[in-house]
N, C-alpha and C positions, 0 to 999 in steps of 0.2 A: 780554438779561435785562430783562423786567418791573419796572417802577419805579415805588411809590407814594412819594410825596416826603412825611416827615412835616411839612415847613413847608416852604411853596409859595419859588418861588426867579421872581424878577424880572429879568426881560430887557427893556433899554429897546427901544424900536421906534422908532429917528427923535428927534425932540425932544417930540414931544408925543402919545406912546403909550405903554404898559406894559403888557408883558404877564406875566400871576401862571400861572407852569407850575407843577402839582401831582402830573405825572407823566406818564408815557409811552407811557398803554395805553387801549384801550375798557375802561370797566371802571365800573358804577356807580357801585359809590363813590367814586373818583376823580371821577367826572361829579356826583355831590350835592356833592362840596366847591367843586364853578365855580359848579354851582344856587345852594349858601349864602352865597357872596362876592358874586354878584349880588345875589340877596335882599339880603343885608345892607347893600349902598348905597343899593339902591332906598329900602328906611325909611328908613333914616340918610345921606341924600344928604352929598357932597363937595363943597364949592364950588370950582365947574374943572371937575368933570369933566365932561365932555360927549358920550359916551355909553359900555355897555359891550357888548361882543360874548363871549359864551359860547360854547366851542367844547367837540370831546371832552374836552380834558386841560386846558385853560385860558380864563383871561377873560382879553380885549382890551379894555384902560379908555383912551380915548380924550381926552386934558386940553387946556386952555388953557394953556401956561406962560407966559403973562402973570400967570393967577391963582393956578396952584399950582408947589410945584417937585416932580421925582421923589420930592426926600428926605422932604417934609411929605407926599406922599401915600403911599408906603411905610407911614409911621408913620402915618396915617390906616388905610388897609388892616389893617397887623395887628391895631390894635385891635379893626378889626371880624372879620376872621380867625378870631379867638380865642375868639367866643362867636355866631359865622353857623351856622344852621341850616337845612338845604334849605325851599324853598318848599314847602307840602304839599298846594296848591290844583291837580292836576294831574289833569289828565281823561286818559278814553280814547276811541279812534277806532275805529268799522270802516268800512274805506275797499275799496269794492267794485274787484274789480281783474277782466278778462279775459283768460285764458291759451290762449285761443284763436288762431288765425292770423286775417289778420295782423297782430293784436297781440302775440304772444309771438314775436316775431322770430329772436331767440338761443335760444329754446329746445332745439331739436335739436343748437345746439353745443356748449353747456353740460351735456348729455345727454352728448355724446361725451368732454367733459371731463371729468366726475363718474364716469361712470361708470354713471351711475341710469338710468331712465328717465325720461322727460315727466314721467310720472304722478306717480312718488315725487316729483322733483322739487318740481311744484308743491303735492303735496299738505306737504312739510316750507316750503316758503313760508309756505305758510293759515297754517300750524298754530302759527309761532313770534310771539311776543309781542315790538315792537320797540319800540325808544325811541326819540325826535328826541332826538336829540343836539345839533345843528349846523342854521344853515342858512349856506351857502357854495357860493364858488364862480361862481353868477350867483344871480340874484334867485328866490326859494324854490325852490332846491334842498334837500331835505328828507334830510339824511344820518342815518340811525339805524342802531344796534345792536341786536341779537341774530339778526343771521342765524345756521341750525344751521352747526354746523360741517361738515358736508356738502361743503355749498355755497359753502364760503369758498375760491375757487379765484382766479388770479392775474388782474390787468389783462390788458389784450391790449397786442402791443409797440407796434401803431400803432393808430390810433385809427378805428371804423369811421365811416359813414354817417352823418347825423344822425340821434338818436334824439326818436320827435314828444314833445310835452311830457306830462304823465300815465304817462311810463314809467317801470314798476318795472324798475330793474336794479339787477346786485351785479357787487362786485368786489372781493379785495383782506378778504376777512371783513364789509365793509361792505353793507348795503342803502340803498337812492336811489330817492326817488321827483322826477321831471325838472317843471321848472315851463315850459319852452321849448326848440324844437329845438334841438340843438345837437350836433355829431359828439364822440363818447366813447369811451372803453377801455374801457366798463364791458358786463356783457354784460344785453338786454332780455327779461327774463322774460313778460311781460305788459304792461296798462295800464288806468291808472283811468280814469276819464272826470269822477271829482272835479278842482278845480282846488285847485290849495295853495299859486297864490299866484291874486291876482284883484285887480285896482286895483281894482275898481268895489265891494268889498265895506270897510264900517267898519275890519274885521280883514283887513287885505288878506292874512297867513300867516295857512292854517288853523289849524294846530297854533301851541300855545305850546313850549319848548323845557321837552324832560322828561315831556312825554306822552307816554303809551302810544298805541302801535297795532296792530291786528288787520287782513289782509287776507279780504275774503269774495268767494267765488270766482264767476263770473256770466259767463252765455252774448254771444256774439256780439248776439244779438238784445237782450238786454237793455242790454248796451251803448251801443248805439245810439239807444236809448229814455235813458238816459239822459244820456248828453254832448250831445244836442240841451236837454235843459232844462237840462245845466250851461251850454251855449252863449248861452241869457238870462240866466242869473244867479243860476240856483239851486246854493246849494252842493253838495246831496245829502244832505251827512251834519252830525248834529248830536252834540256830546261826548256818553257814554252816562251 
C-alpha cells in the first residue's frame, strides 16, 4: 500500500545524519514536501547542518554533532516543516536523445518485454513529461518520474554490460539519464549526446532537482554533430 505520511517521520542515519521520510511512493506531491523542506533551510539556515540531499520521498540533512544534537534539529525542522512551501523557480529541458542503433541498445528487448513495438515505444518515451527527482547513485545520475506506465517493466536479475554515459534507460517505473559508464539492470532505450554532469561547467548538474524534462527525438547523423561540440564544452541545451 501507498503511503503519503501526514507528518514526515525521522530515521537517524549514523551520528550525524537525518533523514525526514514523508512517504513511500513517486508521487509529486510527496516530492514538493522534500522540494519545501529543502527550500525552507536553504532561507532559514540551521547552524550544524552541513548539507541536504533531496531524494524521491525524502531529504538527507547531513550535521555537525559538535554543533547541533538530533533532538534541537527535529525541532528546528518542524518549525520550518509547518509553514515550507516548494520552490517555484523550476525550469524545463529538452534534451535531444537518439533511438537509433547503436545507441538504443535494449531497444528490441524491451520490445519483446512490453509487448509494443520500437516505434510506440519510443514514440511514449518523446511524448511523456519527466521530473528530476533524485540525483544518486554515482555522480549525475539523473533519476526522474513520469515514465508511461507502458513501460514500467522490471530490472533485469543480473546486470548487463556497461551502459556509455548519456544513456537513457528505465526500469522498475523509473527513467535515468547515465552521467558515466557503468554495467546496469536497467534497460538502454537511446542516448543524448548532452552531458548532465560536466566538471568543467560553473553548474557542473544540468538540471536542478524538480525540473521538468522533454526528450526530442534526433537522427544518428545529428548526433554525432552534436556530442563532438558536447565533447569541448558545449552543453546544447539551455532551460526554456
Amino acid at each position: 500500500m501507498n503511503i503519503l505520511l501526514p507528518n514526515p517521520r525521522y530515521l537517524l542515519v549514523g551520528e550525524s545524519a537525518l533523514c525526514v521520510e514523508f512517504g513511500d511512493r513517486i508521487d509529486p506531491a510527496l516530492h514538493d514536501r522534500v522540494l519545501g523542506l529543502d527550500h525552507a533551510l536553504a532561507l532559514a539556515p540551521i547552524p550544524g547542518i552541513l548539507e541536504t540531499v533531496p531524494t524521491y520521498r525524502s531529504l538527507l540533512i547531513h550535521f555537525d554533532p559538535h554543533c547541533l544534537t538530533t533532538e534541537d534539529l527535529i525541532a528546528a525542522i518542524e518549525r520550518r516543516e509547518a509553514t515550507a512551501l516548494p520552490a517555484t523557480e523550476k525550469k524545463s529541458w529538452r534534451i535531444p536523445v537518439c533511438y537509433e542503433q547503436p545507441y538504443a541498445e535494449d531497444l528490441s528487448e524491451v520490445a519483446e518485454l512490453t509487448g509494443l513495438s520500437p516505434e510506440t515505444i519510443i514514440t511514449l518515451h518523446v511524448q511523456a513529461i519527466y521530473r528530476v527527482y533524485m540525483y544518486g547513485f554515482a555522480p549525475g545520475f539523473t533519476f526522474l518520474g513520469g515514465l508511461p506506465e507502458a513501460l514500467a517493466i522490471s530490472r533485469r536479475q543480473a546486470p548487463r554490460a556497461p551502459a556509455p554515459a548519456g544513456s537513457l534507460t528505465i526500469a522498475g517505473g523509473q527513467a535515468l539519464i547515465t552521467s558515466m559508464a557503468m554495467p546496469t539492470g536497467w534497460y538502454v532505450l537511446g542516448r543524448t549526446p548532452v552531458r548532465v554532469f560536466d566538471l568543467r561547467r560553473p553548474n557542473i548538474f544540468l538540471t536542478d532537482i524538480g525540473d521538468e524534462i522533454r526528450f526530442e527525438r534526433i537522427d544518428a547523423a545529428t548526433f554525432a554533430r552534436l556530442d563532438a561540440r558536447a565533447a569541448s564544452g558545449d552543453p546544447l541545451v539551455t532551460p526554456l
